[in-house]
Each structure stands twice: as structure tokens, then as C-alpha cells.
C-alpha positions in Angstrom: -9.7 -13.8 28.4 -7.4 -15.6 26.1 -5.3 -13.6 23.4 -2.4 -14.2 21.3 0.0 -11.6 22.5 3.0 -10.2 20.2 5.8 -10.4 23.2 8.6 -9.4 20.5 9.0 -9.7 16.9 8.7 -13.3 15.8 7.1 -14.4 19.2 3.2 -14.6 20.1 2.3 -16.1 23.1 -1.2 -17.0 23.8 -2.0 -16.5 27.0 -4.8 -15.1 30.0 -5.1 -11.1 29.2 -7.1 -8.3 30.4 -11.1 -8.6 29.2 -11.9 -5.2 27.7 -15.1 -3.4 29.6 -17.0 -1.1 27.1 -16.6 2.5 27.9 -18.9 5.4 26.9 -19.9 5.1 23.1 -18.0 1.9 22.9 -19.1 -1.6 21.8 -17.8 -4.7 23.4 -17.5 -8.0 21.1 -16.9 -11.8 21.4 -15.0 -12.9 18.7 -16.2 -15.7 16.8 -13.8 -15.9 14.2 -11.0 -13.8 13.1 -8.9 -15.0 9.6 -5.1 -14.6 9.5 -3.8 -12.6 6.5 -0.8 -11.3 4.8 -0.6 -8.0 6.3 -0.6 -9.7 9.8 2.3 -12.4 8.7 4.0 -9.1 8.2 3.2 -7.7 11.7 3.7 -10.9 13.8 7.1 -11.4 11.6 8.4 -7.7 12.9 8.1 -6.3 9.4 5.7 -4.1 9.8 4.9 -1.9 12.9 1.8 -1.7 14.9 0.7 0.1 18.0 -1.5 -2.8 19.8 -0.1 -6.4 21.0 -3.3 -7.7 19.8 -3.6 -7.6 16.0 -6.2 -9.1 13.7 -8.5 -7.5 11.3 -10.6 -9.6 9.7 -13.7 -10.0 12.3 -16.7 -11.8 12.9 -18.0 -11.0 16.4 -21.4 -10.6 18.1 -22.3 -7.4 20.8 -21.3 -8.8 24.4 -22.1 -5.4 25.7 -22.5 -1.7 24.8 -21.5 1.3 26.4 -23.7 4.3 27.8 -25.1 6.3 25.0 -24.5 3.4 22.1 -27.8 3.4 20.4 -29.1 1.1 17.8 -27.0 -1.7 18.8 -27.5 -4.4 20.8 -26.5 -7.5 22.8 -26.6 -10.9 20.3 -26.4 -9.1 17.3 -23.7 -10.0 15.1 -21.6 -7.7 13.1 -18.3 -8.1 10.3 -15.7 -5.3 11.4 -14.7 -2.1 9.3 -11.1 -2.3 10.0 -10.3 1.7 8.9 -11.1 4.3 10.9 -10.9 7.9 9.5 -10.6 11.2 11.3 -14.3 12.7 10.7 -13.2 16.1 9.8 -11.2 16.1 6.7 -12.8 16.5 3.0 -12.3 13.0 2.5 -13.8 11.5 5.7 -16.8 13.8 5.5 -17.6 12.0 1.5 -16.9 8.7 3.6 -13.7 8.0 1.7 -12.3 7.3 5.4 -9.6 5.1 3.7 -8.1 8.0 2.4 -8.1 10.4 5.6 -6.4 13.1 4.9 -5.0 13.0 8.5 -4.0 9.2 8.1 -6.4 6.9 9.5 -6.5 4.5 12.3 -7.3 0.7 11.9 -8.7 -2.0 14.1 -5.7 -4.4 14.5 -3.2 -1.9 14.0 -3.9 1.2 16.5 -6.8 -1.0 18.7 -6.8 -4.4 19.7 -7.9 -6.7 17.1 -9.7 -9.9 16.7 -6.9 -12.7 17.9 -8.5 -12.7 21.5 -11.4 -14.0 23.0 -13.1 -10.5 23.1 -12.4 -7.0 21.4 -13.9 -3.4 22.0 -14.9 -1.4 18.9 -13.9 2.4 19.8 -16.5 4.8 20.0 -14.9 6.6 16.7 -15.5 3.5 14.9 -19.5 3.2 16.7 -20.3 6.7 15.2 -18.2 5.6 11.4 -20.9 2.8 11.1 -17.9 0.5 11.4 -20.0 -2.3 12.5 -21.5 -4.2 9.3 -24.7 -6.3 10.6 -24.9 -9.4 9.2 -27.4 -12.3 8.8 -27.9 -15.1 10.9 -27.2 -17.2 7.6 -24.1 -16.3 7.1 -21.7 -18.1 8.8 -18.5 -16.6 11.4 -16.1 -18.0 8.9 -18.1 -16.2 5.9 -18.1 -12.9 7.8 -14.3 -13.1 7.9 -14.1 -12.8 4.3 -16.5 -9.6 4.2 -13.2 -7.3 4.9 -10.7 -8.5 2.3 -13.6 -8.9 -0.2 -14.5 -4.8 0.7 -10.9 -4.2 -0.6 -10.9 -5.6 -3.7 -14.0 -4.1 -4.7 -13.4 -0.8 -3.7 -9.9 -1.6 -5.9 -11.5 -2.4 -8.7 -14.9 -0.6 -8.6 -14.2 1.9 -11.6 -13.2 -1.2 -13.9 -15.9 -2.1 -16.5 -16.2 -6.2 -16.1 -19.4 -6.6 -17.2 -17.8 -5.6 -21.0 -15.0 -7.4 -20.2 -13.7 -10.8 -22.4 -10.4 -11.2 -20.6 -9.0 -10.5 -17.1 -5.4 -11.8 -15.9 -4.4 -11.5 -11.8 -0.9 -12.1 -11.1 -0.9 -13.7 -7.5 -2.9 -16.8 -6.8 -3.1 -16.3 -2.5 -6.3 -15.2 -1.3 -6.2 -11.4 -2.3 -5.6 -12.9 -6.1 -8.2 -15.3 -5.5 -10.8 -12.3 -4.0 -9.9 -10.2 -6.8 -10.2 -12.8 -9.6 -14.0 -13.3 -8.0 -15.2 -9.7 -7.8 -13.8 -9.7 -12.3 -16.0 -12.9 -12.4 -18.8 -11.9 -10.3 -19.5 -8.5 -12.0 -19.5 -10.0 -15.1 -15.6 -10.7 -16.9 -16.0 -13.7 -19.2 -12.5 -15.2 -19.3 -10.9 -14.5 -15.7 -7.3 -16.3 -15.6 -4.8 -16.5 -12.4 -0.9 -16.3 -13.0 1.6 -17.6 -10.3 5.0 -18.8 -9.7 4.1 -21.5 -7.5 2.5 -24.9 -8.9 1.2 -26.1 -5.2 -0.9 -22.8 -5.2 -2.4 -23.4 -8.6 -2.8 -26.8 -8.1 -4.4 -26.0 -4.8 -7.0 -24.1 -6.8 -7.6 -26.1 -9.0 -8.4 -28.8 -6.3 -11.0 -26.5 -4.8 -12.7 -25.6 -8.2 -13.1 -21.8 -7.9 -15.0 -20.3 -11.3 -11.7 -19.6 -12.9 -10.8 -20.3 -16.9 -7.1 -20.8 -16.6 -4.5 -21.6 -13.6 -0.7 -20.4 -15.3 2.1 -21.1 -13.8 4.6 -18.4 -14.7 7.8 -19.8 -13.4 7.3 -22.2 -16.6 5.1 -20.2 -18.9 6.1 -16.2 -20.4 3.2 -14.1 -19.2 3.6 -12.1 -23.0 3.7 -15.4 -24.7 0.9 -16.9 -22.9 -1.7 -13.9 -23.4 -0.5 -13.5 -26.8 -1.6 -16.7 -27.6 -4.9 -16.6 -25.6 -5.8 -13.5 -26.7 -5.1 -13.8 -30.6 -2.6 -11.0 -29.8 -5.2 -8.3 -29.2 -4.0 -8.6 -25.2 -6.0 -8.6 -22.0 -9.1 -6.2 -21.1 -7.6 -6.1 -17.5 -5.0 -6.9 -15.4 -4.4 -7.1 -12.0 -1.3 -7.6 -9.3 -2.2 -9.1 -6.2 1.7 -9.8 -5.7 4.2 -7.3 -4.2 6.5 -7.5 -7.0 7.4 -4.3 -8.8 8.3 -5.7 -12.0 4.7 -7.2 -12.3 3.4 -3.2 -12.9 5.2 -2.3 -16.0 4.9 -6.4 -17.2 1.3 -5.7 -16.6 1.6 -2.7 -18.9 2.5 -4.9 -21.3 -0.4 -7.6 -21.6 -3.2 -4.7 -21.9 -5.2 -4.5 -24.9 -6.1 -0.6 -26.2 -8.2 1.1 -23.7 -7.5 -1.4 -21.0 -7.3 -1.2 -17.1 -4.2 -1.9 -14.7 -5.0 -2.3 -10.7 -2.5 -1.9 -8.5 -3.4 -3.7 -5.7 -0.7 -5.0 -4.0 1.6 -2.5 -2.2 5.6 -2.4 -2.7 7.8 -2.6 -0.2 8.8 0.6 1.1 12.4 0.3 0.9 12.6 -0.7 -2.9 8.8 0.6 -4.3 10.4 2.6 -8.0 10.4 0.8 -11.4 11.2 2.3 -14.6 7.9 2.4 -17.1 7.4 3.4 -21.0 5.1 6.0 -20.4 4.0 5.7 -24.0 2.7 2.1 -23.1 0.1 4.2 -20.7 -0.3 6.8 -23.4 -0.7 5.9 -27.2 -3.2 3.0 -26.0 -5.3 5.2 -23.6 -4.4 2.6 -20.9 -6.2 3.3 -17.3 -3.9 2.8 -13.8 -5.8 2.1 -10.5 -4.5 2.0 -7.0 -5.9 0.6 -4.2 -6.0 1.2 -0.1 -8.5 -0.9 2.0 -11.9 -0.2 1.9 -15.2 2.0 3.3 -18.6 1.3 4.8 -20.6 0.6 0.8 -17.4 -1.6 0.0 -18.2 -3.7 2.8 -22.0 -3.7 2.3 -21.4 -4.7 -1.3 -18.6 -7.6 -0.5 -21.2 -8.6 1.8 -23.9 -8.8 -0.4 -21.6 -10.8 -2.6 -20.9 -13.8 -0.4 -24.3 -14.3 0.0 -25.3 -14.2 -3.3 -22.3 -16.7 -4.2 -22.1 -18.2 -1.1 -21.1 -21.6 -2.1 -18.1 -20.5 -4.3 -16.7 -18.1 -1.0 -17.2 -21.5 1.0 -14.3 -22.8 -1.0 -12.3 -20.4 0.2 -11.8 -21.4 3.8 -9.4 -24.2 4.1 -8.3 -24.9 7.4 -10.0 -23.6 10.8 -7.7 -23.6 14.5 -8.4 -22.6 18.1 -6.9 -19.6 19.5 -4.9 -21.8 21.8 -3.4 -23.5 18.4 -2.6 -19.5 16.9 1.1 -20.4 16.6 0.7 -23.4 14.2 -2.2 -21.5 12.5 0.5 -18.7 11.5 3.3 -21.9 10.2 0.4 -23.6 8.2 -0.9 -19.9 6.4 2.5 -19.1 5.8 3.7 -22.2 4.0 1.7 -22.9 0.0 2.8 -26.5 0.6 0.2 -26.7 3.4 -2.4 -26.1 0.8 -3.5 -23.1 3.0 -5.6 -20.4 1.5 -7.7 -18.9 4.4 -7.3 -20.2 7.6 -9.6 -19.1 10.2 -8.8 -18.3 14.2 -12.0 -19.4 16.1 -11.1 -18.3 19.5 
């Protein structure tokens, strides 16, 4: 089979590898589509570590073939991928909160092969998780690839009260921001407004008329200003960072109104991750701080259940579509905003 191999940091080659054969419990599938996204930039840039040469996480595939004792499954159904994959046995795992394993958990992409190759096996660890999410014959391969970044912003932002809300702010206009802003929209947040330092990506937004208020460009506009204004200087309901910049946290801190909510989405880099914060900002205003780390089996069943309710506003989101053979320039295009790139979509 074809697959874009990770040779060394920086360099993928795409090339004839191994096809996987199913062992016991396992489940083999042909990839039908697999998105690129930020995490894997990371990876394929040598900034982040991985165990597999074959990375990818964000699946649409259908059953080429199943194992001995796989039950329930079978050949030509299709199925998103649950990317984490938690140990089974720790008090965590066993309320199905496998994305926060006590014993760290494993990740399709990351410790097995992902979904930049022709074919990929789901373990038999993930079989028995109920890592395979059926879905419809409706729903498109592209569609399916948005089921797992969707799953992660709605398990980040599932104890936030939208359907009460007036005003929501994301800081980060790429796809995560964009994902985020939805699920505030979706569930109910009247006023939902993305903030950004680059124009092209706002402008790109607008151009694809996604059910957002307001595009702000914060390179020209000051965030406090701006929500001052907008919000008669009450602040925001909620705010979320969809951009790994520290600074964004305690600025976030800033725009709340009393009692509002703060989701941390984004993750810091590791190597500079502290900030100093006014703890009374959290305090006298009873403010509420979320974090957020992937996603579980109802997150997923729920993103799902999302698209195809609001399937024409998730169509919008896809924006350019490449062989596997073309992985390289898929990579260059999702990495530059001046390519107008939101998701762009492997389709091996």
C-alpha cells in the first residue's frame, strides 16, 4: 500500500509500505479520508515526538477486514476513528474518561499507525473501547474527518452554559477556533465573535460565511477595547483560546463578565507554559476556568450528531482536498493562511 512515511524530521516520503493484515480482535480499514491538523504539522516538523512513521488522526475509513473473534463489525461498514485509547483499568478509564487515563493513554496516529496510508489497523484495545464511531451512508468521508476535532471541543466546552449565553469571544480563527466558535453557536450562544492576528484568516471566514457575528482582527484592534465597546462594558459570557499563546489566558481573564467561563483549549508549549495571573480576577467575580484534552466515545457521538444536523455549515469547512501521492504539498498549503487553507483533507 501507499503511505506517507516520516523518514526524519521535516521529511515524509510517500511511498509502497507494508499492508497491515488484521490480527486477533483487530479491525483492518481502507482509509477514505484522513484531514491534516495542527498537532500533526507539529509531528511531521520534528516538534513533537511520536512512536509510529505513519501519523494521522482524523479518520474516515470503512472495515476491509476483521480479525478472529471481532464481533459486531463488519466488512463495508464505515466508521469515524476514536483517536485515544485508554488503559481499561484505571478509575478514570472504567467511568470512560479514557482521555484522562490515569496510566497515560495511547492514541491512533501517535502510538499506531494512522490514517496517511492507504489502509490502517484499529488495535484490538481500541475494538473492545468502542473506538469505532459508525456512521451514516449520508455523511460524507470528508464530513467524518471532522467528527474527531469537533469531539474535542465539545468535550472542552461541555460544562459551559451557551444556551444562556449573549456573548462568546474565541481567540484563534484556524480550524479548532472555528470548531469551537460552532459548538458556542450550535448549543445556543447568541453573539459568537472570532479574534485573530491574521487578516487573510478572517477574511477567509468571512468568504466562506460561517454563522459568526464578528471577525476581529487583533493585530489592529485591543481585545479590552473592543469587548468593552460591544459589550456596553458588562464583558463577555465566555471566552475561549484556541491559540497557543500564554498571554491570551490571563487577557482572557480580563474580558469576562461576573460569573463567566474561560476554556483553555489550546495547550502551551512545554518549554515556556507559566504566566503570571491576578488571582482576584478568578475570585471576586466567581469566574469558572476549563481545560481541555481530546475527547471520549459520547463526545464523538455528540460531534457527530452535530454535523448532521448542521451539515451545510461543517461543509464550509473543508477547503481544499489532495491525493495521498500529493501529501507533501497538502502539508505546504495547510501550513501557510495565505493559501486560504482551513481543512484540507488527504484522500488516499
Amino acid at each position: 500500500m501507499k503511505a506517507a512515511i516520516i523518514k526524519k524530521p521535516g521529511i515524509i516520503s510517500v511511498e509502497e509500505f507494508p499492508a497491515p493484515k488484521p490480527s486477533i480482535g483487530e479491525v483492518l480499514l481502507k482509509v477514505q479520508a484522513c484531514a491534516i491538523c495542527g498537532t500533526d504539522q507539529r509531528v511531521l516538523k520534528g516538534e513533537k515526538h511520536v512512536d509510529v512513521p505513519i501519523v494521522g488522526h482524523e479518520i474516515t475509513g470503512v472495515v476491509a477486514d476483521i480479525g478472529q473473534g471481532v464481533y459486531k463489525i463488519n466488512i463495508g461498514e464505515r466508521y469515524a476513528v476514536q483517536t485515544v485509547i485508554g488503559c481499561g483499568k484505571c478509575p478514570m478509564c472504567k467511568i470512560h474518561r479514557e482521555n484522562l487515563c490515569e496510566n497515560c493513554f495511547k492514541a491512533i496516529g501517535y502510538q499506531w499507525n494512522g490514517g496517511f496510508a492507504e489502509y490502517m489497523i484499529m488495535p484490538k484495545e481500541g475494538v473492545e473501547q468502542g473506538c469505532l464511531i459508525p456512521i451514516a451512508d449520508d455523511m460524507s468521508a470528508n464530513l467524518g474527518t471532522l467528527i474527531e476535532p469537533l469531539s474535542c471541543c465539545i468535550n472542552g466546552m461541555r460544562v459551559i452554559p451557551f444556551e444562556n449565553m449573549g456573548q462568546v469571544l474565541v481567540f484563534g480563527g484556524g480550524i479548532i477556533g472555528v470548531l469551537n466558535g460552532m459548538v458556542a453557536k450550535f448549543r445556543g450562544a447568541k453573539v459568537v465573535s472570532i479574534m485573530d492576528v491574521s487578516l487573510e484568516r478572517l477574511d477567509l471566514l468571512k468568504s466562506l460565511g460561517l454563522p459568526f457575528e464578528n471577525f476581529v482582527n487583533s493585530s489592529v484592534e485591543n481585545p479590552q477595547t473592543w469587548v468593552h465597546k460591544h459589550t456596553k462594558g458588562r464583558g463577555v459570557d465566555a471566552v475561549v483560546v484556541a491559540a497557543s499563546v500564554k498571554s491570551l489566558v490571563s487577557l482572557g481573564l480580563k474580558l469576562l463578565a461576573r460569573d463567566g467561563h474561560l476554556s483553555i483549549f489550546a495547550g502551551m508549549p512545554k518549554s515556556d507554559p507559566s504566566d503570571m495571573i491576578d488571582l482576584n480576577l478568578i475570585h471576586y467575580p466567581e469566574l469558572h476556568i476549563h481545560g481541555a484534552n481530546s475527547s471520549v466515545y459520547g463526545d464523538y457521538i455528540d460531534a457527530r450528531e452535530m454535523i448532521m444536523r448542521e451539515k451545510a455549515a461543517f461543509e464550509k469547512l473543508v477547503t481544499h482536498e489532495f491525493s495521498l501521492s500529493d501529501f507533501n504539498k497538502a502539508v505546504e498549503v495547510q501550513g501557510n493562511p495565505a493559501n486560504k487553507a482551513l481543512k484540507v483533507i488527504i484522500v488516499p
